[in-house]
C-alpha positions as CSV (number, residue, x, y, z in Angstrom):
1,X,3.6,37.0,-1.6
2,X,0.3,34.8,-1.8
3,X,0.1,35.2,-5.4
4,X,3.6,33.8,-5.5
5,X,2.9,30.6,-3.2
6,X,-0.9,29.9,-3.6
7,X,-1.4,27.1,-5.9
8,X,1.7,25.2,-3.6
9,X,-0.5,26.3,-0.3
10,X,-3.7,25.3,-2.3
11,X,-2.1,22.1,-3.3
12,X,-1.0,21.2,0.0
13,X,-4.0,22.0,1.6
14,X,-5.8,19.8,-1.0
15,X,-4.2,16.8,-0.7
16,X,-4.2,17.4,3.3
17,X,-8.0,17.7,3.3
18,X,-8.1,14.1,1.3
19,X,-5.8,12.6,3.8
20,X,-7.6,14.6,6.7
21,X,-11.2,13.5,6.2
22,X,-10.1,9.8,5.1
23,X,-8.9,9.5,8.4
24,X,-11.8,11.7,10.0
25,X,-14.1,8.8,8.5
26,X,-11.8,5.9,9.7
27,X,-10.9,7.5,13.5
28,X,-13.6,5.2,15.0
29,X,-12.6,1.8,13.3
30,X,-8.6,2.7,13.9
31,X,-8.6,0.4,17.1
32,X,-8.3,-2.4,14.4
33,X,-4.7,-2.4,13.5
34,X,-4.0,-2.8,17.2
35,X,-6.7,-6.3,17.0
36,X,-5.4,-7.5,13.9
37,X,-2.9,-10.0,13.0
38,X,0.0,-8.3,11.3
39,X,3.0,-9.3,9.4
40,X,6.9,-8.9,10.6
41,X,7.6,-5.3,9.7
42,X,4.7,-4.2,10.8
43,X,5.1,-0.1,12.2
44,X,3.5,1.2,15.4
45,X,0.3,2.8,15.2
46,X,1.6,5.9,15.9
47,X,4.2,6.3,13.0
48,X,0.8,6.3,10.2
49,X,-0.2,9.7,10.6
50,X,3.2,11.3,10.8
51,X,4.3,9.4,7.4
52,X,1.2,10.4,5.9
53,X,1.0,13.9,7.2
54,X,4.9,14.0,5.2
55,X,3.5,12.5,1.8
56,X,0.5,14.0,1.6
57,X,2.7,17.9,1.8
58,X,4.7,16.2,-0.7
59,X,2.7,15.4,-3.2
60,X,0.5,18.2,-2.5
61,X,4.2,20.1,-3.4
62,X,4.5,17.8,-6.2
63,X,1.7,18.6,-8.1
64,X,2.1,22.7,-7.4
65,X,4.9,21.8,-9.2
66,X,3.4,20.2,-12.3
67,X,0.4,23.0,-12.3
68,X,3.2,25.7,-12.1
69,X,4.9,24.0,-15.5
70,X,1.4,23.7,-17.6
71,X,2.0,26.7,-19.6
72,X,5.5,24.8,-20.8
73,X,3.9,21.3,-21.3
74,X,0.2,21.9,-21.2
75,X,-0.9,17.9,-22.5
76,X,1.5,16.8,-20.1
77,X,0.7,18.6,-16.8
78,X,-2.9,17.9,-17.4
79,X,-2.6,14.5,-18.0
80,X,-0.4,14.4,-15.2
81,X,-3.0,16.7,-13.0
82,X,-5.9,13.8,-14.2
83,X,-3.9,10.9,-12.9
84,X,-2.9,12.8,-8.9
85,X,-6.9,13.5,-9.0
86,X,-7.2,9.5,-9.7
87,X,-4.9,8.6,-7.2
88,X,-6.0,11.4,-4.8
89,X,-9.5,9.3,-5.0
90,X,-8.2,5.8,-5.1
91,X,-6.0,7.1,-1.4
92,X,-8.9,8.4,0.4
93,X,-11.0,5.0,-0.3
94,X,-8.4,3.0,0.8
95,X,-8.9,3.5,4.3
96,X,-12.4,3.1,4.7
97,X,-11.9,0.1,2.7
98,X,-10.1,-1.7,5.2
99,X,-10.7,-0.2,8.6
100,X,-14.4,0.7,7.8
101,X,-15.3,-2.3,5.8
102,X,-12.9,-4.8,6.7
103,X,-12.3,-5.7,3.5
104,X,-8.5,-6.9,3.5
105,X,-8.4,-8.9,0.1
106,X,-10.3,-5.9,-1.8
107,X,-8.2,-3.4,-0.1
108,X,-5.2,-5.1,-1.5
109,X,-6.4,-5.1,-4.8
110,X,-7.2,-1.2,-4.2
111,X,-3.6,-0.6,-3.4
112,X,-2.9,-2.5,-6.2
113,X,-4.8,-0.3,-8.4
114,X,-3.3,2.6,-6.8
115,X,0.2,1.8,-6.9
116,X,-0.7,1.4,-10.7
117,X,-1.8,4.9,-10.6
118,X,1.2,6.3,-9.1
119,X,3.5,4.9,-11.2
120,X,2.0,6.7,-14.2
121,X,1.3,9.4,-12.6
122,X,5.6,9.5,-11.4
123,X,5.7,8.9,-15.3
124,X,3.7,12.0,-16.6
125,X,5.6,14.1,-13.8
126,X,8.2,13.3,-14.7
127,X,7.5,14.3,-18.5
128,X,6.6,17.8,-16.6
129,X,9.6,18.3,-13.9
130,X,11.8,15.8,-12.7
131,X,11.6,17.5,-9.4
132,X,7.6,16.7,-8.8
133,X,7.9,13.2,-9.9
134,X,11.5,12.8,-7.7
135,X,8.9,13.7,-5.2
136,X,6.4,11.1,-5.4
137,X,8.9,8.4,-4.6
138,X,8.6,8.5,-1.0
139,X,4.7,8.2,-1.4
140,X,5.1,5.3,-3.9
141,X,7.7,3.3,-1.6
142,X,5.5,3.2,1.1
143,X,2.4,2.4,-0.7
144,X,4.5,-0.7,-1.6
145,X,5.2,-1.0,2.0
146,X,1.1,-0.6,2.6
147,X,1.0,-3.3,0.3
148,X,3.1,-5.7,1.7
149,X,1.2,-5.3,5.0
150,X,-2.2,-5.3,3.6
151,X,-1.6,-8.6,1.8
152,X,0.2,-10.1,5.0
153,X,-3.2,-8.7,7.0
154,X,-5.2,-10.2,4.6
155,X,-3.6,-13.5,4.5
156,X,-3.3,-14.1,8.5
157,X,-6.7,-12.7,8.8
């Protein structure tokens, strides 16, 4: 049974630990969002972690998925395996970005970049298994939502 499910436990675990730490490094500066001006729209606190607990097991999922296909489109899943890895690193800066360093205008640039990121990488999933990049569009919906509030941040702050 574990050979059967460890890359997706692996996976999940992986993109978890990114999420986990980011937020690990960012606990003591979280206080902010509740100081900040925000734009309309703008979530409770609490609703964060819970979203991002849900897309970081599904694009953990997501790219068991495209590892589990290489052997079918080798170029393909790799390529697609390179970009999650990019935007794995590009997520876990964003938060100490803005909560650590304050920084609302770069951060939105970040997410910019990032957003850029997914997009391909959605792209070369979807080259792999429709099914892994059907799964990143939660993730890349609200990094649009992230956006719109990080711009609004950074404009009323």
């Amino acid at each position: 049974m574990w050979k059967k499910y460890k890359n997706f436990i692996i996976s999940i675990a992986i993109a978890l630990f990114v999420g986990g730490f980011s937020a690990l490094l960012t606990s003591g500066n979280m206080q902010l969002f509740g100081e900040i001006n925000k734009p309309p729209l703008s979530p409770p606190a609490f609703l964060f972690p819970v979203v991002w607990t849900i897309l970081y097991i599904l694009m953990g999922f997501s790219s068991a998925v495209v590892f589990e296909h290489r052997k079918f489109k080798k170029r393909e899943a790799e390529t697609g395996l390179i970009l999650y890895g990019v935007n794995l690193f590009l997520n876990f800066f964003w938060s100490i970005i803005f909560f650590n360093f304050r920084a609302y205008t770069f951060a939105f640039v970040w997410l910019l970049i990032l957003w850029s990121v997914i997009l391909a990488m959605i792209a070369q999933f979807y080259k792999v298994n429709r099914l892994s990049a059907y799964l990143q569009i939660p993730y890349i919906v609200w990094v649009t939502f992230a956006g719109y509030l990080t711009l609004g941040i950074s404009i009323l702050n």
